[in-house]
RODO-2510 file (C-alpha; in nm, 4 decimals, decimal comma):
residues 334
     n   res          X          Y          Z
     1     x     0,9340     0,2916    -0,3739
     2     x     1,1687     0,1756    -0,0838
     3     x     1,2864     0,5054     0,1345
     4     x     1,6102     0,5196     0,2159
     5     x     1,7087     0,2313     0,0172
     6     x     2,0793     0,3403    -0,0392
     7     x     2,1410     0,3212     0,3144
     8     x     2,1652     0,0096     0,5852
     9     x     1,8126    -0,0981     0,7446
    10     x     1,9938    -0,0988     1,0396
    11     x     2,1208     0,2209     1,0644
    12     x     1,7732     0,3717     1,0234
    13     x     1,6119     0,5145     1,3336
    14     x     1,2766     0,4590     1,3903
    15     x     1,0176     0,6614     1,6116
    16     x     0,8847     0,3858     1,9033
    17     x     0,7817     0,6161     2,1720
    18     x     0,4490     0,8282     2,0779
    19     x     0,3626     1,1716     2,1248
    20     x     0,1276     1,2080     2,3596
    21     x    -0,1384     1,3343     2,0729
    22     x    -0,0931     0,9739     1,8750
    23     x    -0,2607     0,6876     2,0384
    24     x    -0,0736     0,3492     2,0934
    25     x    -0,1580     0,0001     1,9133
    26     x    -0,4135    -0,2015     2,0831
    27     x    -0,5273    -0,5613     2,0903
    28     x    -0,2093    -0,6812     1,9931
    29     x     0,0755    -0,9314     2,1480
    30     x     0,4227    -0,8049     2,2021
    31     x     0,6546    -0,7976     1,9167
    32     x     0,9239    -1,1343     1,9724
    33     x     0,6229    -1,3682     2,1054
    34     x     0,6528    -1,5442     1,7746
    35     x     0,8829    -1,7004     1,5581
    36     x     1,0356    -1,5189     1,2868
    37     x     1,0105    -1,5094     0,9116
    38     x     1,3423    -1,6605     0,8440
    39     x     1,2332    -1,9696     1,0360
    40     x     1,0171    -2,0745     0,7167
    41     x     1,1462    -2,2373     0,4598
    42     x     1,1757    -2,0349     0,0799
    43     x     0,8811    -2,1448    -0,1189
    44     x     0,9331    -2,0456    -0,4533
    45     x     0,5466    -2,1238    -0,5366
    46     x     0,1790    -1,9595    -0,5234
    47     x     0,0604    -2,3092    -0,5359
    48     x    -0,1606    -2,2815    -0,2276
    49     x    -0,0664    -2,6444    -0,1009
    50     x     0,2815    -2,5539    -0,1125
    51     x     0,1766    -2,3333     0,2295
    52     x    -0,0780    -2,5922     0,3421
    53     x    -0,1311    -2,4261     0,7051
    54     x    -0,2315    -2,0397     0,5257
    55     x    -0,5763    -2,0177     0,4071
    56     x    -0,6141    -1,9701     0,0274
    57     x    -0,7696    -1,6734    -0,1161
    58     x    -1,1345    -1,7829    -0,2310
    59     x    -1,2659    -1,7127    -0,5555
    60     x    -1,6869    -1,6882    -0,6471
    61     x    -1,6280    -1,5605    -0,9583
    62     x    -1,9034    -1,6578    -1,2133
    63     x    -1,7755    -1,4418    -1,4813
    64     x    -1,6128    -1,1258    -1,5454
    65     x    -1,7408    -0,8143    -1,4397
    66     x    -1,7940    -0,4883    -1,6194
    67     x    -1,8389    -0,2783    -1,3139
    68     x    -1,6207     0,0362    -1,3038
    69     x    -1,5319     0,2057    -0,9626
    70     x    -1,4054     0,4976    -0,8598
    71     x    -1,2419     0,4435    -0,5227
    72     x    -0,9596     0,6494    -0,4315
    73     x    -0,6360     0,4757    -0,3130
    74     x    -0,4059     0,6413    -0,1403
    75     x    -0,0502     0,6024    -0,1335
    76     x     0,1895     0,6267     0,1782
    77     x     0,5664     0,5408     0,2622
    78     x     0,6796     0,6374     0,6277
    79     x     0,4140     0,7603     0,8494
    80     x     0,7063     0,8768     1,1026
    81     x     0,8544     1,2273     1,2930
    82     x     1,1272     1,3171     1,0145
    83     x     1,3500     1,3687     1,3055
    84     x     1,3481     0,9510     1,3173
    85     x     1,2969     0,8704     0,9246
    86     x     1,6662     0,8362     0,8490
    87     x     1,8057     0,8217     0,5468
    88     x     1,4184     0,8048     0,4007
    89     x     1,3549     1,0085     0,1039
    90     x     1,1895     1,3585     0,2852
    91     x     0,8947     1,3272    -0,0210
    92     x     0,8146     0,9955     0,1201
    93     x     0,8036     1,0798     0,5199
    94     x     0,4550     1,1961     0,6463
    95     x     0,4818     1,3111     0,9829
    96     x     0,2182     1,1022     1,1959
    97     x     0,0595     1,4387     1,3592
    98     x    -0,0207     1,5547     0,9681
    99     x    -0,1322     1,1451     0,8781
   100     x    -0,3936     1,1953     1,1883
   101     x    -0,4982     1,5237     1,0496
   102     x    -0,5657     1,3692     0,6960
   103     x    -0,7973     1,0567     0,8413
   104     x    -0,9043     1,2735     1,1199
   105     x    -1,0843     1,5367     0,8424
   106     x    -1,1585     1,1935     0,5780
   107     x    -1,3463     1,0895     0,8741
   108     x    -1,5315     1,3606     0,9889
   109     x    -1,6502     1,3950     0,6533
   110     x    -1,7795     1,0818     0,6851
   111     x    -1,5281     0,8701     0,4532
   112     x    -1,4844     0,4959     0,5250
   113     x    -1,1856     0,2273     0,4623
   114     x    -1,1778    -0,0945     0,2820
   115     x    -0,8610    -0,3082     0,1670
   116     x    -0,7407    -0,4037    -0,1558
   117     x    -0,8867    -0,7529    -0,0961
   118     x    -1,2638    -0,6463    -0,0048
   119     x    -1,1880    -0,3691    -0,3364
   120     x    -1,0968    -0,7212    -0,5598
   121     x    -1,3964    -0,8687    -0,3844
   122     x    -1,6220    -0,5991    -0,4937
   123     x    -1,5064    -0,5502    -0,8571
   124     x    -1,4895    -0,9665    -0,9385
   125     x    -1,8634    -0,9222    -0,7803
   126     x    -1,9747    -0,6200    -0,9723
   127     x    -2,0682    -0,4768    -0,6765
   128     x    -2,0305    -0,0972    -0,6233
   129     x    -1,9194    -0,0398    -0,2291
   130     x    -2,1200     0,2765    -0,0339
   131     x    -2,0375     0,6255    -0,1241
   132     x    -1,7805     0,7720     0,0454
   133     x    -1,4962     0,4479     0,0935
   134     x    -1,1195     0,4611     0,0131
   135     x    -0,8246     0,2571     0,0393
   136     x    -0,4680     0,3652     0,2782
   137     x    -0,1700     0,1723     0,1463
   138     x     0,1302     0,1541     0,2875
   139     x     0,4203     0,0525     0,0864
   140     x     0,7771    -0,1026     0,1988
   141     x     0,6701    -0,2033     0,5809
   142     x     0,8940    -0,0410     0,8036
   143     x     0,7848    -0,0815     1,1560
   144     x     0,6248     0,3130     1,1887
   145     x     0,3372     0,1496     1,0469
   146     x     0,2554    -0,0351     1,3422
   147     x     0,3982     0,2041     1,6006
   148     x     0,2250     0,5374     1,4582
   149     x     0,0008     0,4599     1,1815
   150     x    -0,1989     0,1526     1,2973
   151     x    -0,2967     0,3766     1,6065
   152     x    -0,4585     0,6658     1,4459
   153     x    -0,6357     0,3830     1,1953
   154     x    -0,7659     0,2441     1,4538
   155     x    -0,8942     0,5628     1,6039
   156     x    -1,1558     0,5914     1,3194
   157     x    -1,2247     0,2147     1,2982
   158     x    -0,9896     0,2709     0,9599
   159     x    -0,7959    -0,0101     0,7885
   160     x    -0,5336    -0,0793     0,5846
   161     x    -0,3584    -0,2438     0,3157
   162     x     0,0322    -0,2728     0,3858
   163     x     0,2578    -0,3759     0,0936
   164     x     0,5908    -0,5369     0,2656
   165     x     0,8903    -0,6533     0,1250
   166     x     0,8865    -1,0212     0,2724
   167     x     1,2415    -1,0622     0,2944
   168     x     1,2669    -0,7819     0,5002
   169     x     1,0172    -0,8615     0,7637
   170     x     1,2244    -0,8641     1,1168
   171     x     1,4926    -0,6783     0,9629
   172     x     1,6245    -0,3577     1,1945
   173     x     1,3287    -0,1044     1,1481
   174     x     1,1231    -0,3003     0,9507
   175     x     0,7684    -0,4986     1,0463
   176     x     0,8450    -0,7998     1,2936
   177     x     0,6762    -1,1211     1,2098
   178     x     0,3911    -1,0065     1,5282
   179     x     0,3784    -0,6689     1,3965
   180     x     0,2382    -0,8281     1,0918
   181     x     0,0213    -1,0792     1,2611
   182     x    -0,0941    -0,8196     1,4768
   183     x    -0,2196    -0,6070     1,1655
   184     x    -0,3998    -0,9002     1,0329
   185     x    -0,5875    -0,9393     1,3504
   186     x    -0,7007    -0,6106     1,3477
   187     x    -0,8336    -0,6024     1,0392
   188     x    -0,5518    -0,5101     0,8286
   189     x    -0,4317    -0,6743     0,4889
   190     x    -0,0416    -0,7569     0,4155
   191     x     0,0051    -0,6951     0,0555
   192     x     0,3236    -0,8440    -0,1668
   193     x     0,6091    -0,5852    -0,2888
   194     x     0,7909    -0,8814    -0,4131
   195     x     1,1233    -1,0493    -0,1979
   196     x     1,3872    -0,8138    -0,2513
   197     x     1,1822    -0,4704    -0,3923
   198     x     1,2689    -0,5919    -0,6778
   199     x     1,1752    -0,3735    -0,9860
   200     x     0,9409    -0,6109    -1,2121
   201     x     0,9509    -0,4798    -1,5266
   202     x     1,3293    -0,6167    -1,5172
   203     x     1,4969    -0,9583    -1,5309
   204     x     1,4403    -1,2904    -1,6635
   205     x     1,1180    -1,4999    -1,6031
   206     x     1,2156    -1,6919    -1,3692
   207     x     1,3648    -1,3968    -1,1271
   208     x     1,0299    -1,1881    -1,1982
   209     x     0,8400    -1,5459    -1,0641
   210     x     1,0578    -1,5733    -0,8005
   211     x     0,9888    -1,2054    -0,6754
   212     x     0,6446    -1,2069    -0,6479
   213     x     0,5814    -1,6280    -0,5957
   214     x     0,8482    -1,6673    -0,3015
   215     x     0,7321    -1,3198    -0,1394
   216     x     0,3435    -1,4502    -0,1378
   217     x     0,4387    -1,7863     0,0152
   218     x     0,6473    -1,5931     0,2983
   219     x     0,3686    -1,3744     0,3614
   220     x     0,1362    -1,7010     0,3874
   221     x     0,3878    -1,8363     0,5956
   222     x     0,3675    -1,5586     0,8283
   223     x     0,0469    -1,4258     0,8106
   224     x    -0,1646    -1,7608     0,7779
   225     x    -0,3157    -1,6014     0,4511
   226     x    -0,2285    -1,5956     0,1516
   227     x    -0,1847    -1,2601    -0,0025
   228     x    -0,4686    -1,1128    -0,2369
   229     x    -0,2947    -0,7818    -0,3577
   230     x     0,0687    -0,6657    -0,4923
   231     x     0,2277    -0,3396    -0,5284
   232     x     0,4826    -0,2884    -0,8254
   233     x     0,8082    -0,1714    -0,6822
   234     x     1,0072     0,1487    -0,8453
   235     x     0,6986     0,1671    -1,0804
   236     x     0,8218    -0,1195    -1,2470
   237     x     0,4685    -0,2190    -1,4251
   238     x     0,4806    -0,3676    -1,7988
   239     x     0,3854    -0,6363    -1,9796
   240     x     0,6078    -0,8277    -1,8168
   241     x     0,5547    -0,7467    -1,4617
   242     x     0,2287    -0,8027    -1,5048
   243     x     0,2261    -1,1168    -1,6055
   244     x     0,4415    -1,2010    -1,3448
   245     x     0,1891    -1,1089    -1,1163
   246     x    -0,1035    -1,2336    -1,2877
   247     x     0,0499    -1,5327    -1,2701
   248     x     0,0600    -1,5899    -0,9189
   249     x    -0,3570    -1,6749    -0,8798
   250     x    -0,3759    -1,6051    -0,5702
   251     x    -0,3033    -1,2418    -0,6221
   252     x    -0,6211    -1,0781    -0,7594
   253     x    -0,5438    -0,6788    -0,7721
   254     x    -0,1803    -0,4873    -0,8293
   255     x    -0,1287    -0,1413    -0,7855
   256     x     0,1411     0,1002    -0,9837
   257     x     0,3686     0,3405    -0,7968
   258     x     0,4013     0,7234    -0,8612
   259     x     0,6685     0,9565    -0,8568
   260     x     0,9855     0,9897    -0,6290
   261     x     0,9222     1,3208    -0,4620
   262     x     0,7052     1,5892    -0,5395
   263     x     0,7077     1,8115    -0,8608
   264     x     0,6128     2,2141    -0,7744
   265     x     0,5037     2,2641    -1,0991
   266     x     0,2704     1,9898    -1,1097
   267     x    -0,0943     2,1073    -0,9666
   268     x    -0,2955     1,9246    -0,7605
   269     x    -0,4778     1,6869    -0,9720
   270     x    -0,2446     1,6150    -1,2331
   271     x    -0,0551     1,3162    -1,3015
   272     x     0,2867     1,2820    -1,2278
   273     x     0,4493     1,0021    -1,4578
   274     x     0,7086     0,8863    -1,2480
   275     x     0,9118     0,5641    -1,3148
   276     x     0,6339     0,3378    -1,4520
   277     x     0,4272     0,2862    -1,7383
   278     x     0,0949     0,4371    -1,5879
   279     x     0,1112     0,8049    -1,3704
   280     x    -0,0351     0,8233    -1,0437
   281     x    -0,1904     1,1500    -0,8926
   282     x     0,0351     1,3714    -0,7452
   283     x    -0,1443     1,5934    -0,4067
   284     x     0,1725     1,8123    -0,3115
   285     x     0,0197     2,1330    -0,3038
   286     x     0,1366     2,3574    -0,5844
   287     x     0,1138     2,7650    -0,4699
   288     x     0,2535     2,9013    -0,8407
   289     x    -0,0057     3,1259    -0,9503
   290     x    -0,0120     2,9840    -1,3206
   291     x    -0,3331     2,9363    -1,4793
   292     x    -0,4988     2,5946    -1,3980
   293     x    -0,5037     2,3474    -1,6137
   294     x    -0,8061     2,0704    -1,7433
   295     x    -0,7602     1,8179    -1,4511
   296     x    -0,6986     1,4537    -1,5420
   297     x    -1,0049     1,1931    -1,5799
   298     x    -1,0280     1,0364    -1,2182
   299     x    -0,9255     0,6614    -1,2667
   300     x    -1,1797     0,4267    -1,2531
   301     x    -1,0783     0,0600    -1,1508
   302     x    -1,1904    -0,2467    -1,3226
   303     x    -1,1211    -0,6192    -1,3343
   304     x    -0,9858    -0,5612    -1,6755
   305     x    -0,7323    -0,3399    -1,5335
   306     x    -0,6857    -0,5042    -1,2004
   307     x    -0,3654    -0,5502    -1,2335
   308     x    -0,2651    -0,1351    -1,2766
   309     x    -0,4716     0,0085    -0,9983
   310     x    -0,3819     0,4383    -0,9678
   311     x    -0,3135     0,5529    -0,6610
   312     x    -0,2828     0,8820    -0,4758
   313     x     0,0232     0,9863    -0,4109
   314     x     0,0023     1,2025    -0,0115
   315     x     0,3637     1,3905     0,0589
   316     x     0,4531     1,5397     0,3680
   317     x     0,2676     1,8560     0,2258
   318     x    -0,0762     1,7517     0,1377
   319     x    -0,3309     1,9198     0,3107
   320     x    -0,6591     1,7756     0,4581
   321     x    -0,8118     2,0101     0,2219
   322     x    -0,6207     1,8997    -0,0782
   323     x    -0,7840     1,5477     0,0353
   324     x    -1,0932     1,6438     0,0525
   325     x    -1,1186     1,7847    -0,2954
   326     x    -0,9887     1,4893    -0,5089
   327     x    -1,1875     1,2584    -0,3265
   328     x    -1,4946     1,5080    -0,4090
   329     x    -1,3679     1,4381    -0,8011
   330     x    -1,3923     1,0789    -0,7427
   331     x    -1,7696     1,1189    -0,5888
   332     x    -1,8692     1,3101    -0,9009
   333     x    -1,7397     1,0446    -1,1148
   334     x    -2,0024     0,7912    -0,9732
***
């Protein structure tokens, strides 16, 4: 979901000086040393040769795998003081001193990262990854991603997947084209939220093709790669969408969105159904004192269902703790 969509990029104030507890990006050349992503031209194509200077994603595949992980994926928006977030919805807004806790206690616990690209890898391989790995996403790219949350990635050796709207990169507030490049050289994957944040599961054909075709080729454009994963927008996954997405073949793994903001009465563990088609797991912490419910199955992902990965929604308000136990539901699930 794009925070703080109702209101002007522009206007939106983003955090760029630190606290002294949250480290500062490294290895990386200062933003405006490159040219920016409305120099390209529009390519309304995932024809690799239509961006013949990004490198193509690479396929082994020998046939289709039956492997079925259990890898959690988590879900963040803004990692950002809320003093600085804007107009951003609060639900969506983790401050970065709570994001460092969360890695800081995944880490010590002896969790690892992986993208969305090395998770497609490993399910078109039929390869289970070590115990103990998980996925960050970051969804809409606004510039605290690089300013706060690359730095406390890095502190761990972490990575990420970052979903950005390409028609928004340079934009006020919003990842510069050597923000992104500087991601990619660190180990980071830029994911496709489609041109516009444009909400999939509506609209003709051709605008749905546009969306997610035009955004890869930007990102290609950009980043020198073309993009392997996709994040629906608003939640907007259906038949439709994903088709649109499937057919873009470079793209080999899409994942849904959850709900807007946090539900009290929903306990940690449950689904939250949210906009789309498939619910994502909601970790707000819940403090009612109602009996607790039969948690949900822990999704499993699969090349069948590549293309409606769950996530793990993380508010403001999830705990290291609350972490910690649904990714110890995901290790007993194999």
């Amino acid at each position: 979901m794009l925070s703080g969509r109702g209101g002007s990029p522009g206007t939106t104030s983003v955090g760029r000086s630190n606290p002294g507890s949250i480290p500062t990006p490294s290895g990386s050349k200062p933003p405006g040393s490159d040219p920016t992503a409305a120099s390209f031209p529009v390519v309304n194509s995932c024809n690799p040769n239509s961006v013949p200077t990004a490198i193509p994603v690479k396929v082994d595949a020998v046939g289709v795998s039956s492997v079925a992980l259990h890898v959690p994926i988590l879900m963040y928006h803004r990692i950002v003081p809320p003093a600085d977030a804007g107009n951003s919805l609060k639900g969506l807004v983790v401050p970065p001193e709570t994001f460092a806790a969360q890695m800081n206690a995944l880490a010590a616990a002896g969790w690892h990262t992986i993208t969305m690209a090395t998770l497609a890898n490993d399910l078109e391989a039929g390869v289970k990854p070590s115990a103990k790995t998980f996925v960050v996403t970051i969804d809409d790219g606004w510039d605290d991603g690089y300013t706060y949350a690359l730095p406390i990635l890095q502190q761990h050796g972490f990575v990420a997947t970052y979903f950005v709207i390409a028609g928004r990169i340079d934009a006020p507030g919003f990842l510069t084209s050597a923000h992104i490049q500087a991601l990619v050289a660190a180990g980071d994957e830029i994911g496709d939220h489609t041109m516009t944040h444009f909400d999939l599961a509506n609209g003709s054909t051709s605008v749905r093709q546009f969306q997610v075709d035009a955004a890869a080729a930007r990102i290609a454009q950009v980043t020198g790669h073309w993009p392997e994963s996709l994040a629906y927008p608003f939640g907007g996954e259906n038949a439709q969408a994903v088709a649109a997405v499937a057919g873009c073949g470079e793209l080999r793994t899409a994942v849904i969105e959850s709900a807007p903001a946090p539900t009290p009465q929903t306990p940690i563990g449950r689904q939250s159904t949210g906009t789309g088609s498939k619910p994502a797991l909601d970790l707000a912490p819940h403090p009612t004192a109602t009996p607790a419910p039969t948690p949900t199955p822990v999704p499993s992902e699969t090349w069948a269902n590549r293309f409606t990965l769950q996530r793990i929604r993380v508010s403001p308000d999830t705990t290291p703790a609350d972490l910690l136990g649904e990714f110890a539901r995901y290790l007993r699930a194999g």
